[in-house]
C-alpha positions as CSV (number, residue, x, y, z in Angstrom):
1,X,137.5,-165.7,184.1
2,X,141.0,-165.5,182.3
3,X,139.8,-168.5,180.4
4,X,136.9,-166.7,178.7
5,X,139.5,-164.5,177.4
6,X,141.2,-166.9,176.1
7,X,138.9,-168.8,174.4
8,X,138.1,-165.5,172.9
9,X,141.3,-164.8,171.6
10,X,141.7,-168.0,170.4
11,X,138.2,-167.2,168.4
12,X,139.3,-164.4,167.0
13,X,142.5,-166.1,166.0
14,X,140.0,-168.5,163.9
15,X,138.6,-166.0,162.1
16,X,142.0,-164.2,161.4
17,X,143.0,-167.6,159.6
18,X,139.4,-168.2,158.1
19,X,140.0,-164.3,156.3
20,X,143.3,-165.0,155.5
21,X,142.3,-168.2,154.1
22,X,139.7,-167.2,152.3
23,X,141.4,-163.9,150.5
24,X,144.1,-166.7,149.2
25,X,141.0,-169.0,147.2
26,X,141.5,-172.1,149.8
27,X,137.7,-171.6,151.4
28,X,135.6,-173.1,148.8
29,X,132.0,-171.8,148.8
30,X,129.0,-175.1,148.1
31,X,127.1,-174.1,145.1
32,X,128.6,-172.7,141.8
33,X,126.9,-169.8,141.9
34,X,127.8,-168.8,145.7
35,X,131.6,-169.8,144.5
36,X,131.1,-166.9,141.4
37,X,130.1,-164.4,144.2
38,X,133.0,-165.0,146.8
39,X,135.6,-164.9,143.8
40,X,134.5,-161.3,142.7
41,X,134.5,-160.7,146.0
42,X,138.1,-161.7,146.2
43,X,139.1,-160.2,142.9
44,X,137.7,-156.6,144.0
45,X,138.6,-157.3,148.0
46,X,141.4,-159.8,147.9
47,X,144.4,-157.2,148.7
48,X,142.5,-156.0,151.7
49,X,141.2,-159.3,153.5
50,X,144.7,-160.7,153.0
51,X,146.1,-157.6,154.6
52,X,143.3,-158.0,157.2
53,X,143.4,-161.4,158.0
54,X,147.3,-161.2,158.8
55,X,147.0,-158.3,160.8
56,X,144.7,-160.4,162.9
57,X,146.5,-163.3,163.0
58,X,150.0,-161.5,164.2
59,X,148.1,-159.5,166.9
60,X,146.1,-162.2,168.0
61,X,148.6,-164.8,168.2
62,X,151.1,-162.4,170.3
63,X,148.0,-162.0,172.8
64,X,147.2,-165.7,173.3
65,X,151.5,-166.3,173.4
66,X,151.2,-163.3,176.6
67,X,147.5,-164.5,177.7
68,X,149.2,-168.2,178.1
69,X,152.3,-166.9,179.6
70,X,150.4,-165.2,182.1
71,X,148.2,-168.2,183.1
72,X,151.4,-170.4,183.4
73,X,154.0,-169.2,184.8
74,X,152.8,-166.6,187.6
């Protein structure tokens, strides 16, 4: 059961990343017109995923440091 929780941290750790990544312009989206959208999205949302995304990172990344702690050395 510990392991489900951590495979869901780790998941949620992805997705901190993937926002992060994505409010810095490295995601690239596959049509022209769907990369428009996601960099007005950026330009108008930018400051906030970035802020987001790092938020989710540091917090994530202490749990799965504790989570792993806790699984190996009981």
């Amino acid at each position: 059961m510990e392991y489900i929780g951590l495979i869901f941290e780790l998941l949620l750790l992805a997705i901190g990343v993937y926002v992060y990544l994505f409010s810095r312009g490295f995601v690239r989206a596959g049509t022209p017109e769907a990369q428009q959208r996601a960099e007005a999205f950026r330009q108008v949302n930018g400051w906030w995923l970035r802020l987001m995304g790092l938020a989710l990172i540091a917090f994530m990344g202490a749990n799965v440091v504790i989570h792993l702690r806790d699984l190996f050395f009981r």
